[in-house]
N, CA, C and O atoms as a GROMACS GRO file, in nm:
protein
  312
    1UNK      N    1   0.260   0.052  -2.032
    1UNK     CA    2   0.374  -0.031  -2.002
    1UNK      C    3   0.384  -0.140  -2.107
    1UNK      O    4   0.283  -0.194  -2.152
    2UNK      N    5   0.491  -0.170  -2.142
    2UNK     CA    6   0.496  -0.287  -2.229
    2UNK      C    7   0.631  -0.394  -2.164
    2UNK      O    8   0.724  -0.356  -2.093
    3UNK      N    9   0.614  -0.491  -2.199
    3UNK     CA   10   0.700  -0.646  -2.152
    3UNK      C   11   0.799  -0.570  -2.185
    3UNK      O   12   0.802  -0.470  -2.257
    4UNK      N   13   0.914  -0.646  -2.104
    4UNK     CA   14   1.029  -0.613  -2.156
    4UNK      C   15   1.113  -0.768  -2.226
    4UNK      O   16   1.085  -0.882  -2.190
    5UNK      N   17   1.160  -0.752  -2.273
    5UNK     CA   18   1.268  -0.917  -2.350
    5UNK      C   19   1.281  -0.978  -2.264
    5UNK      O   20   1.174  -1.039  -2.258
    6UNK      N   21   1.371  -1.027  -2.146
    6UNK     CA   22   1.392  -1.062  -2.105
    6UNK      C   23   1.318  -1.114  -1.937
    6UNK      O   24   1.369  -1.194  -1.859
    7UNK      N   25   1.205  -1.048  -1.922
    7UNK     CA   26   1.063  -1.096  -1.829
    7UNK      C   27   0.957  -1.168  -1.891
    7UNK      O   28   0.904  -1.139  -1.999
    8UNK      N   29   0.923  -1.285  -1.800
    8UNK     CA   30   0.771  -1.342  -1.822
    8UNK      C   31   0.690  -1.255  -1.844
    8UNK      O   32   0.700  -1.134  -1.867
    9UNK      N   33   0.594  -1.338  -1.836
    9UNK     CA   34   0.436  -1.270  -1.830
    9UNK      C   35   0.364  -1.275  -1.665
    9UNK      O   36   0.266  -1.226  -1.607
   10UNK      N   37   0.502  -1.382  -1.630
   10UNK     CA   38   0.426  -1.350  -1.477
   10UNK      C   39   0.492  -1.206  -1.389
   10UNK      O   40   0.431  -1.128  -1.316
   11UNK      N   41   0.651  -1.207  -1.431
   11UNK     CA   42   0.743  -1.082  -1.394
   11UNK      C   43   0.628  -0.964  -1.423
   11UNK      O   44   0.580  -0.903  -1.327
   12UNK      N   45   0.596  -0.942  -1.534
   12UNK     CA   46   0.536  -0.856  -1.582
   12UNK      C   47   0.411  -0.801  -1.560
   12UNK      O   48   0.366  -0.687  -1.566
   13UNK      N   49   0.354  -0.942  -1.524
   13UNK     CA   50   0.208  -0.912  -1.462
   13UNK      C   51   0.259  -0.855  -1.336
   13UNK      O   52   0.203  -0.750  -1.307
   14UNK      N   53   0.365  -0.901  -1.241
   14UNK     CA   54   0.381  -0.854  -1.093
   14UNK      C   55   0.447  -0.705  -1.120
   14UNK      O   56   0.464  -0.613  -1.039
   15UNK      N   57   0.475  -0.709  -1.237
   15UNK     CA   58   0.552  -0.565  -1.209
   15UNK      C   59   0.435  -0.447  -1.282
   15UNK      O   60   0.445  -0.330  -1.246
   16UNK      N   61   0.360  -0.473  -1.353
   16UNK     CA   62   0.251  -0.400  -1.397
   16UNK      C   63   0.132  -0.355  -1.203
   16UNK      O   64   0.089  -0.249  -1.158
   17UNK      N   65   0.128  -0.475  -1.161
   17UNK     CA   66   0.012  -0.483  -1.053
   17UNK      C   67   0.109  -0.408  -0.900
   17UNK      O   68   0.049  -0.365  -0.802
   18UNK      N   69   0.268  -0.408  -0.914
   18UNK     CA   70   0.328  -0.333  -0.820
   18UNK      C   71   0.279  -0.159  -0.894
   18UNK      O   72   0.236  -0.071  -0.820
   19UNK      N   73   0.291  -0.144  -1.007
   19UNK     CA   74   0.267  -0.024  -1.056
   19UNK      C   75   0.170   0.034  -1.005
   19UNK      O   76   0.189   0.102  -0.904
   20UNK      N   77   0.077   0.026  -1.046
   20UNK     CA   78  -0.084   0.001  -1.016
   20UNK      C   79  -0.098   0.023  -0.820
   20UNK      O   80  -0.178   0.102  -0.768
   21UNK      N   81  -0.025  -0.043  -0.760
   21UNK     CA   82  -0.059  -0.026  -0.607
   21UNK      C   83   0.018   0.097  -0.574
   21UNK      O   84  -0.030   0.191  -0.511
   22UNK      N   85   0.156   0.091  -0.627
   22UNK     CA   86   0.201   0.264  -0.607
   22UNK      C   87   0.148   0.367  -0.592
   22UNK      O   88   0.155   0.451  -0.502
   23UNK      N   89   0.050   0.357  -0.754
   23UNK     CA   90  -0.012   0.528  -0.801
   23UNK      C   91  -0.105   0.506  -0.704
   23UNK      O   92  -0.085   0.581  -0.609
   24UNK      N   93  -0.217   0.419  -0.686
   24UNK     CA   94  -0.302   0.408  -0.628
   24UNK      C   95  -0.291   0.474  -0.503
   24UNK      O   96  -0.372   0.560  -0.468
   25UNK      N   97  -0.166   0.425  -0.414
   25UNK     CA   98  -0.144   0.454  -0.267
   25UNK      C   99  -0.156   0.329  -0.213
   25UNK      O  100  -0.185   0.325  -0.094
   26UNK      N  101  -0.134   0.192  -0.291
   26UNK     CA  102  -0.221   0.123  -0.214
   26UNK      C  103  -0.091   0.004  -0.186
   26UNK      O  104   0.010   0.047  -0.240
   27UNK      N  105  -0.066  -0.127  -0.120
   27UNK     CA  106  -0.015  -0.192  -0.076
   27UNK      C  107   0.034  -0.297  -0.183
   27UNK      O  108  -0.057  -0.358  -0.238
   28UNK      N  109   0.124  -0.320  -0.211
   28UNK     CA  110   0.164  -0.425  -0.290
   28UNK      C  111   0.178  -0.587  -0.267
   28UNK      O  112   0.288  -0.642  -0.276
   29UNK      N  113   0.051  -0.661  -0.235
   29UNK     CA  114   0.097  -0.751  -0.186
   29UNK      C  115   0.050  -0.864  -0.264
   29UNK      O  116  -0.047  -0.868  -0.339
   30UNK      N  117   0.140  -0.962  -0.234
   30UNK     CA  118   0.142  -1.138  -0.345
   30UNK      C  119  -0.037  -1.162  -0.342
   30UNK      O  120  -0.126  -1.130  -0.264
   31UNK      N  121  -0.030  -1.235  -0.475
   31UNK     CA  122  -0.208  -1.276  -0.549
   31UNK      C  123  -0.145  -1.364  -0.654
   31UNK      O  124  -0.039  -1.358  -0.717
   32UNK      N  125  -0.256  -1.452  -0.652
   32UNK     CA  126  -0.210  -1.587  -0.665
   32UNK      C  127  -0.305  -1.619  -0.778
   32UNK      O  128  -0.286  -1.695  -0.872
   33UNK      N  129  -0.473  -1.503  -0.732
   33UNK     CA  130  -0.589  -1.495  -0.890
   33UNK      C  131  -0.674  -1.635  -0.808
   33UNK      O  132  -0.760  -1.689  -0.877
   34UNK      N  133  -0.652  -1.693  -0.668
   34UNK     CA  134  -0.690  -1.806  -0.715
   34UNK      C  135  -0.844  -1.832  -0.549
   34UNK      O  136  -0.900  -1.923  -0.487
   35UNK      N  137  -0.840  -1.664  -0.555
   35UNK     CA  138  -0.909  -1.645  -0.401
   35UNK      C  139  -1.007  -1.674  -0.405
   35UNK      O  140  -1.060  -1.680  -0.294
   36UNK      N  141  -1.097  -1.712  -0.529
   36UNK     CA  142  -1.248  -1.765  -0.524
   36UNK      C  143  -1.255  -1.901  -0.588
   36UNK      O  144  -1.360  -1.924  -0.649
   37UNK      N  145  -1.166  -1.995  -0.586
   37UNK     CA  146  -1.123  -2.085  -0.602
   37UNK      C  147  -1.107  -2.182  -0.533
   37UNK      O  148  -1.132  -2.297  -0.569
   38UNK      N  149  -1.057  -2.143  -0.409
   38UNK     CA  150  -1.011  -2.199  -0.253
   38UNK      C  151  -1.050  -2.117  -0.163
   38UNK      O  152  -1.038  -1.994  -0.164
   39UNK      N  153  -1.112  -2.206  -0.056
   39UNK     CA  154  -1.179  -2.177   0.067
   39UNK      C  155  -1.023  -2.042   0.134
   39UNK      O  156  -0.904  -2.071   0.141
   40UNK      N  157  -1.090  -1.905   0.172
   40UNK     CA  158  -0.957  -1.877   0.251
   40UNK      C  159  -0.938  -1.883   0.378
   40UNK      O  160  -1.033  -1.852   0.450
   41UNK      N  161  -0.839  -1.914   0.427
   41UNK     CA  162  -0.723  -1.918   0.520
   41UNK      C  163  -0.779  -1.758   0.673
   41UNK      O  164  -0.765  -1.636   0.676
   42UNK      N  165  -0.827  -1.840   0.748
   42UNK     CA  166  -0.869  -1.721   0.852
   42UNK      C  167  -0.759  -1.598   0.876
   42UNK      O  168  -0.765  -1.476   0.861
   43UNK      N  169  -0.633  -1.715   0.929
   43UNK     CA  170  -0.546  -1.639   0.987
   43UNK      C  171  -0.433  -1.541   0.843
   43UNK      O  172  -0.350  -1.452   0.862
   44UNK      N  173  -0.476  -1.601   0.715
   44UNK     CA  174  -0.403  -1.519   0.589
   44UNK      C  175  -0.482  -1.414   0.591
   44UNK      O  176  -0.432  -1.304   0.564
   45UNK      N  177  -0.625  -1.424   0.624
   45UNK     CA  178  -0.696  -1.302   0.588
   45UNK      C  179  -0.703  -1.157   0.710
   45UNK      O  180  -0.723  -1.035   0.713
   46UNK      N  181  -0.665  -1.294   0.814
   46UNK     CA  182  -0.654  -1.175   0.962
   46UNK      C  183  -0.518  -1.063   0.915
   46UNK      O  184  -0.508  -0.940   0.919
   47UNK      N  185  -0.426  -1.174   0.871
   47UNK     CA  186  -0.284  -1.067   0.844
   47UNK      C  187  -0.267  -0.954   0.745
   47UNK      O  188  -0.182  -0.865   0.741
   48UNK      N  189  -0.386  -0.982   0.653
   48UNK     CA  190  -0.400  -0.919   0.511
   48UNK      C  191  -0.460  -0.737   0.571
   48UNK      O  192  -0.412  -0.624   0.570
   49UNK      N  193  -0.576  -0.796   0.612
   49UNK     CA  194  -0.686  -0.691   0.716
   49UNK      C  195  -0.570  -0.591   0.793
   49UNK      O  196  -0.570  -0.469   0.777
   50UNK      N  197  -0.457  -0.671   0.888
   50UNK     CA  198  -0.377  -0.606   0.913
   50UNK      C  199  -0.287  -0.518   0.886
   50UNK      O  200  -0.263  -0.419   0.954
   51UNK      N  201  -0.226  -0.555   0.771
   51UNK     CA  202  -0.150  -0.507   0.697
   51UNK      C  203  -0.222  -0.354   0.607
   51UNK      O  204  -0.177  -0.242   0.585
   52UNK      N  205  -0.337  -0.416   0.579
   52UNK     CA  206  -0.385  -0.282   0.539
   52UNK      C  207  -0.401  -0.138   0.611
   52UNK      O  208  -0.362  -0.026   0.581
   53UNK      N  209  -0.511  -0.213   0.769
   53UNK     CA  210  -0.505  -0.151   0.862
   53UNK      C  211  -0.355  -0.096   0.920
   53UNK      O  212  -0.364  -0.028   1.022
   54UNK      N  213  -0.253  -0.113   0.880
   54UNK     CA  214  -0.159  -0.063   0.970
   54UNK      C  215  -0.114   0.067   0.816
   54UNK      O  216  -0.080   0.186   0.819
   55UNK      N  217  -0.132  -0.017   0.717
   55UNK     CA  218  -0.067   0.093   0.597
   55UNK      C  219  -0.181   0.253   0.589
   55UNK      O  220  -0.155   0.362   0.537
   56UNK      N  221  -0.258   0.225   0.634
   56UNK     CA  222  -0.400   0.326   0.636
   56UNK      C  223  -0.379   0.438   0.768
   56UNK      O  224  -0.424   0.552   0.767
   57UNK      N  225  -0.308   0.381   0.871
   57UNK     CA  226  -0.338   0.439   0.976
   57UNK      C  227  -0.148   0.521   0.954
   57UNK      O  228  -0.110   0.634   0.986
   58UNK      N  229  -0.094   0.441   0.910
   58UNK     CA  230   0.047   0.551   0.879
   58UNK      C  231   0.001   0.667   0.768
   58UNK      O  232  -0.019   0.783   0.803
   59UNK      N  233  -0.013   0.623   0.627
   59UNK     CA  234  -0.094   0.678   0.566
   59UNK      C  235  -0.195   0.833   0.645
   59UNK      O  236  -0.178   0.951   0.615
   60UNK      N  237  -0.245   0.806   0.696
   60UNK     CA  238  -0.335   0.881   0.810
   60UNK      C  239  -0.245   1.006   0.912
   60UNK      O  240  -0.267   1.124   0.942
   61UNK      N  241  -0.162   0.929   0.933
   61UNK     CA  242  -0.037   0.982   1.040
   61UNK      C  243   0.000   1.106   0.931
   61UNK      O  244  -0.034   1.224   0.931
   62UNK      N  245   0.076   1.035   0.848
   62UNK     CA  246   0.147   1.148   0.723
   62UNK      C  247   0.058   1.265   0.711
   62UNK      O  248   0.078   1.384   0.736
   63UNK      N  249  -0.046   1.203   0.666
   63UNK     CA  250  -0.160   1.296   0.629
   63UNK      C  251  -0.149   1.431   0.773
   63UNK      O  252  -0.097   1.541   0.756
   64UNK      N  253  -0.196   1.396   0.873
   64UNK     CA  254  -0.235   1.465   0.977
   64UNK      C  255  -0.112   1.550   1.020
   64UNK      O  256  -0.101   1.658   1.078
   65UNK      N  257  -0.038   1.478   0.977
   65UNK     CA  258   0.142   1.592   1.023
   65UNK      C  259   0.140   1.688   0.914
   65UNK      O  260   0.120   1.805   0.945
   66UNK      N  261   0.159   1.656   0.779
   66UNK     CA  262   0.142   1.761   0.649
   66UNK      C  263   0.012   1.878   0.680
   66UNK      O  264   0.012   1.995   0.642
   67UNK      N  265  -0.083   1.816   0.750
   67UNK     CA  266  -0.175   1.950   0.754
   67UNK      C  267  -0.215   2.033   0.873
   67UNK      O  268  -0.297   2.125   0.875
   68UNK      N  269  -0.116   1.967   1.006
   68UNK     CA  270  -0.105   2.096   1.112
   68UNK      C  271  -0.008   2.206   1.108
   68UNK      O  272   0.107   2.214   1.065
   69UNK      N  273  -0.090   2.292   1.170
   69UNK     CA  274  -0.020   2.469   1.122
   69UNK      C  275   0.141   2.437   1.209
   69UNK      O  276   0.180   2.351   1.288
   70UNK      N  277   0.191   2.537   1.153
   70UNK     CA  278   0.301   2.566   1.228
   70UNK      C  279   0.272   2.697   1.348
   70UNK      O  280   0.243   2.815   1.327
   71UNK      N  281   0.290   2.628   1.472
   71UNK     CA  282   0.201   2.704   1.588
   71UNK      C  283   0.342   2.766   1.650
   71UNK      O  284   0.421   2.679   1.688
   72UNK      N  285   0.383   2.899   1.665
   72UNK     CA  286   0.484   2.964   1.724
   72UNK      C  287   0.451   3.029   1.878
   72UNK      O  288   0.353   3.100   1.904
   73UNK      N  289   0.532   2.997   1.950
   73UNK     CA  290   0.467   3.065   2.095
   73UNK      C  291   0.490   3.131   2.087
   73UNK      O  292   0.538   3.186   1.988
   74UNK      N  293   0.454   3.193   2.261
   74UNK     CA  294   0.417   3.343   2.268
   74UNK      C  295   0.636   3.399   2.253
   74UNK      O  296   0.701   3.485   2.193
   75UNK      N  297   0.656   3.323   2.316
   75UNK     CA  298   0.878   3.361   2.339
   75UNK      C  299   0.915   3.316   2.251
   75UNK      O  300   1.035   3.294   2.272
   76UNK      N  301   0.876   3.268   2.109
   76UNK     CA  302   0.945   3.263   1.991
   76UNK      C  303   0.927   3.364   1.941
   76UNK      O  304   1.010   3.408   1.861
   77UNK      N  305   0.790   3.447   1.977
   77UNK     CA  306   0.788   3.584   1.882
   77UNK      C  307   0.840   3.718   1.977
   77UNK      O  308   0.853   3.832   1.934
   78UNK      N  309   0.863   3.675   2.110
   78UNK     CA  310   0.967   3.774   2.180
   78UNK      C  311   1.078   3.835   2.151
   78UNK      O  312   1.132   3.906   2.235
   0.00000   0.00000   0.00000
């Protein structure tokens, strides 16, 4: 990827690190760089945990629908 003219370096950093969570599979969410810096926030980290946990368990869902058979009864093949 390279900058484009008219974006920062911060646009760019966010749009490089949205890239990056795409391929990954993984969640795109705001970072600030500044998490070992400052004490964190219980309830930021409860929501974070969440957010993952909820993207993992859809994630999961998808998964489990794409790989059950297609089961035909006995009066569909009547």
């Amino acid at each position: 990827m390279t900058r484009r003219q008219e974006e920062s370096a911060t646009e760019f950093a966010d749009r490089v690190k949205a890239e990056i969570a795409m391929a990954g599979g993984m969640l795109d969410l705001p970072w600030d760089g500044f998490l070992k810096k400052k004490p964190f926030i219980k309830e930021k980290l409860m929501q974070q945990q969440w957010e993952f946990a909820r993207h993992f368990q859809q994630q999961n869902v998808e998964t489990q629908e794409d790989n059950e058979p297609d089961v035909e009864t006995q009066e569909d093949n009547e």
